[in-house]
C-alpha positions as CSV (number, residue, x, y, z in Angstrom):
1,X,-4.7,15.1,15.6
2,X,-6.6,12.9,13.5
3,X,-8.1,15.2,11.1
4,X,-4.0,16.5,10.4
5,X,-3.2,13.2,9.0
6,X,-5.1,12.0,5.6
7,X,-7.0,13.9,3.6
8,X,-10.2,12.6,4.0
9,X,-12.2,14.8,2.1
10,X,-10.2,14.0,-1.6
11,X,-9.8,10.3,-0.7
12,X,-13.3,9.8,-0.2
13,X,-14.1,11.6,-3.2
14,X,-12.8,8.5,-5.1
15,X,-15.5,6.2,-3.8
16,X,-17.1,5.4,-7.1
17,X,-14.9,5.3,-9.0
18,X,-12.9,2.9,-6.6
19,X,-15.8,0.4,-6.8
20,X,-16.6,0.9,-10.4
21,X,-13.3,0.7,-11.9
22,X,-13.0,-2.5,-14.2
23,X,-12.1,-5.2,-14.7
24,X,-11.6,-5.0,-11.0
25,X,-11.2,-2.6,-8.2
26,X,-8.3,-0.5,-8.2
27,X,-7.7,3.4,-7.9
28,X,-5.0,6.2,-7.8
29,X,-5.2,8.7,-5.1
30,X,-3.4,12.2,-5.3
31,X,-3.0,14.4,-2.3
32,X,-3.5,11.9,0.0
33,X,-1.8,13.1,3.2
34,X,-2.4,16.4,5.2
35,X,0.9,18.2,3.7
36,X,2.4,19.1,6.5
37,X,2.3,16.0,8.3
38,X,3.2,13.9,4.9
39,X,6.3,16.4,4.9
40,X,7.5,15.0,8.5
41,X,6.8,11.3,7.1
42,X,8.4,12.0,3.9
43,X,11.7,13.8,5.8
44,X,11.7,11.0,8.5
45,X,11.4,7.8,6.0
46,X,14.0,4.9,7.1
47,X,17.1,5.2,5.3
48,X,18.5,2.2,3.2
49,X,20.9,0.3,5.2
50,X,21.5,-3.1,6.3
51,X,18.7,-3.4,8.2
52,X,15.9,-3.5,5.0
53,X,15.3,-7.0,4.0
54,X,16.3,-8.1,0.5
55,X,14.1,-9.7,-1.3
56,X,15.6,-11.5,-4.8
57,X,13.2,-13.8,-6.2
58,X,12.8,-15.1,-9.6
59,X,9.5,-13.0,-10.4
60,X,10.7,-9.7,-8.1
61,X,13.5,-7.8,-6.2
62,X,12.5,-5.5,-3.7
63,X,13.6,-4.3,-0.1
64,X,11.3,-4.7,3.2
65,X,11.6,-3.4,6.7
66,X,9.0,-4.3,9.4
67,X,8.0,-2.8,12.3
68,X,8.9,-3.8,15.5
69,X,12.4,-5.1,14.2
70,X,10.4,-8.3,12.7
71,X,12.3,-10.5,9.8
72,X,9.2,-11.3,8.1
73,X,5.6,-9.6,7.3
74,X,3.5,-10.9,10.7
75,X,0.0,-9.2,11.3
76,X,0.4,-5.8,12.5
77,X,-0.4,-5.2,15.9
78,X,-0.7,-1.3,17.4
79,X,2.5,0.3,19.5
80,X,5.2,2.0,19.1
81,X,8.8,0.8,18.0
82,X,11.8,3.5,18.6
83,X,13.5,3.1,15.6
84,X,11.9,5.0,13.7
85,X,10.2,8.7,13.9
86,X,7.7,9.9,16.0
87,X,5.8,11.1,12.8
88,X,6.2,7.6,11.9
89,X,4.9,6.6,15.6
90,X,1.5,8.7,15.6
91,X,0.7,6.9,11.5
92,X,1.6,3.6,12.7
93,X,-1.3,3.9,15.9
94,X,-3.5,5.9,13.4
95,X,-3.6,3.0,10.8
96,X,-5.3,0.8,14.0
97,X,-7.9,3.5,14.9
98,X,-11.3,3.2,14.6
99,X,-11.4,6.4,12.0
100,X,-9.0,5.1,9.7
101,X,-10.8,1.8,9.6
102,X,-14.4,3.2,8.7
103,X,-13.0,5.5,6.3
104,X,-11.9,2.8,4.1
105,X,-14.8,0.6,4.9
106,X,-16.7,4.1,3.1
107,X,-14.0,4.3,0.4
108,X,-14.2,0.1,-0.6
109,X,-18.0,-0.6,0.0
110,X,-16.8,-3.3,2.6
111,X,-17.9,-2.9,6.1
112,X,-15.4,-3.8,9.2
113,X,-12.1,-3.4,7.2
114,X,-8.7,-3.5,9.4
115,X,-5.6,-2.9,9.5
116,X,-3.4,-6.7,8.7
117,X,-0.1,-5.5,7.5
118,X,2.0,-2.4,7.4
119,X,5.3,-3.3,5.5
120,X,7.6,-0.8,4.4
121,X,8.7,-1.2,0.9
122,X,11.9,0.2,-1.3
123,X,12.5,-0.5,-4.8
124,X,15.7,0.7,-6.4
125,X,17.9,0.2,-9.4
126,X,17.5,-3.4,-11.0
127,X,13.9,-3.7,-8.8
128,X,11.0,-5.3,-10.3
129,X,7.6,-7.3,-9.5
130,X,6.2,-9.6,-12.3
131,X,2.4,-9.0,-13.1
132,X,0.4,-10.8,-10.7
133,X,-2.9,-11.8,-9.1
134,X,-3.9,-12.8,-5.2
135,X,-7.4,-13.6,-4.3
136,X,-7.2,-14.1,-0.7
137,X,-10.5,-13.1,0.3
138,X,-12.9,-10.7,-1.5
139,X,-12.9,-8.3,1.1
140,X,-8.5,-8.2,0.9
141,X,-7.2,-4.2,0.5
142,X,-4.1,-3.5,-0.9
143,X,-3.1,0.1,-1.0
144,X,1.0,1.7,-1.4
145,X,1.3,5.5,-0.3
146,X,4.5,6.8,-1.9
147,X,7.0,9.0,-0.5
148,X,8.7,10.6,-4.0
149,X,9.7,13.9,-5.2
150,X,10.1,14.8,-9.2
151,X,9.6,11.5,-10.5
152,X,9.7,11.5,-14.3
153,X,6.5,10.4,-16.7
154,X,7.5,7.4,-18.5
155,X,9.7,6.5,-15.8
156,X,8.7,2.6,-14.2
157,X,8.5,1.9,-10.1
158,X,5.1,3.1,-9.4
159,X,2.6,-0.4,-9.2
160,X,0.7,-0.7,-11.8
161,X,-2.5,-2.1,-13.2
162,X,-3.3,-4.3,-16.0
163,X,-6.0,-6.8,-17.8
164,X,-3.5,-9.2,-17.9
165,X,-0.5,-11.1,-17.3
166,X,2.0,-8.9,-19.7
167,X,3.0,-5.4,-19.4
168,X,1.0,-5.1,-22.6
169,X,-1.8,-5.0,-20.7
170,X,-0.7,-2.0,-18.4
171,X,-4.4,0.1,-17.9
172,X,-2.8,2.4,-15.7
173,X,0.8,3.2,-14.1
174,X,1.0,6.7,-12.1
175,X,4.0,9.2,-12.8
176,X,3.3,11.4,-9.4
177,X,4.2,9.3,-6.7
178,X,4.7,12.4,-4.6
179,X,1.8,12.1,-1.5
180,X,-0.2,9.6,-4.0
181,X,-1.4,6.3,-3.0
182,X,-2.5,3.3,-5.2
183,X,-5.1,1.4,-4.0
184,X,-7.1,-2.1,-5.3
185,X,-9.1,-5.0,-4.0
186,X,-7.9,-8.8,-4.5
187,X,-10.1,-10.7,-7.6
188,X,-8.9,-13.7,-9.2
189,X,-7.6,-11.0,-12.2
190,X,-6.7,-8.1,-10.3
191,X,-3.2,-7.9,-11.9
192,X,-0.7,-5.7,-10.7
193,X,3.2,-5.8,-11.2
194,X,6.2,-2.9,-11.2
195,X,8.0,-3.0,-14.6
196,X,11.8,-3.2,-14.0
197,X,13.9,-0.2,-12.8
198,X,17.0,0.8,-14.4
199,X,17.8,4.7,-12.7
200,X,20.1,5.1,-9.7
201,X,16.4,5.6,-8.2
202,X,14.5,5.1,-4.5
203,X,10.6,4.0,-4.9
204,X,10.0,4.6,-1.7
205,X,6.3,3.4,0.2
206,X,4.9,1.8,2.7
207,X,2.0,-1.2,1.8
208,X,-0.8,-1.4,4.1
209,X,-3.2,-4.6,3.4
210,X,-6.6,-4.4,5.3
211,X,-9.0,-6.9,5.6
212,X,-12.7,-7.6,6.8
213,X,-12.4,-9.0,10.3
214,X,-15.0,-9.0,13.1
215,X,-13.9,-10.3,16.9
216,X,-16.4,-13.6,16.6
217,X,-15.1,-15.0,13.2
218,X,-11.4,-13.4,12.6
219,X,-10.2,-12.3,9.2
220,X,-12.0,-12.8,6.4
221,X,-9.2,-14.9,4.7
222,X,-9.0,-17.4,7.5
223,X,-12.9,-18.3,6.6
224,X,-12.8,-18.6,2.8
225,X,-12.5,-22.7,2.9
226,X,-14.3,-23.1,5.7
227,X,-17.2,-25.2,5.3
């Protein structure tokens, strides 16, 4: 079962490039999904209702939904939650095996990398998310996999990477967000932002954060200030 989930091969081929890429670590992934089973995901994705969180903030606007029914992002723990597929079902215990975990240990340089959070995230008409950086620990993932068909070149959603704090400074913003993933590691400026959306558009992906944890320490953020 395994193997008919990710595309291993191709996302591993971005290795270098993934930990070369200045001035920080970030990468675009194409093909990233075994097509068939990104198909069932991609048919099966949570419509937009009144359960998706809002988010309206001054520096984004976004929707959220969280497994398990959960208001808020809470660390992700494995099992299954009825409300959504069973395409969705198999991913969600995927993204806690041991495979998918050493995979992206291989892909990031960064041993004993797992999964944190698994959010679900929709951006439509008037969405947005002002450049930014995080630098929770050096060893913090961030990677979207997108679930669009015939987006347009040009046309803003997609997460984007920059040298700065202004849109200025965009180094790259994807146009195929159809089985594609984005993918970058938290530095002090490893900016990222969406620029504003003005179609009658659905970005829809999922955000999965992983971080280095091992069972005697925890996660990697929770030691950063530790003495």
């Amino acid at each position: 079962m395994t193997s008919q989930i990710f595309n291993w091969n191709n996302i591993l081929k971005h290795e270098s490039s993934l930990q070369n890429n200045k001035p920080f670590k970030f990468d675009f992934i194409e093909n990233t999904f075994e097509k068939s089973f990104y198909e069932k995901l991609f048919n099966t994705y949570p419509v937009l209702d009144d359960s998706w969180k809002k988010i309206e903030e001054i520096d984004k606007s976004a929707y959220r939904k969280f497994w398990f029914g959960n208001s808020n992002q809470l660390i992700d723990k494995p099992g299954n939650d009825q409300n959504f597929s069973e395409s969705w079902n198999t991913f969600h215990e995927y993204i806690h095996s041991n495979e998918f975990s050493e995979n992206f240990s291989t892909l990031c340089g960064i041993k004993n990398l797992k999964t944190k959070y698994f959010t679900f995230a929709n951006l439509t008409k008037g969405g947005f998310q002002y450049p930014h950086s995080h630098n929770v620990s050096p060893s913090t993932t961030t990677m979207f996999f997108y679930f669009v068909k015939d987006w347009n070149k040009g046309d803003p959603g997609c997460t984007y990477f920059s040298s700065g704090e202004n849109e200025s400074d965009i180094i790259l913003e994807p146009y195929n967000l159809d089985n594609s993933m984005t993918i970058f590691l938290d530095a002090p400026n490893a900016w990222h932002g969406v620029r504003y959306i003005e179609k009658n558009i659905e970005r829809r992906s999922i955000c999965i954060i992983m971080e280095k944890y091992s069972e005697e320490s925890g996660w990697d953020s929770d030691n950063q200030n530790k003495s």
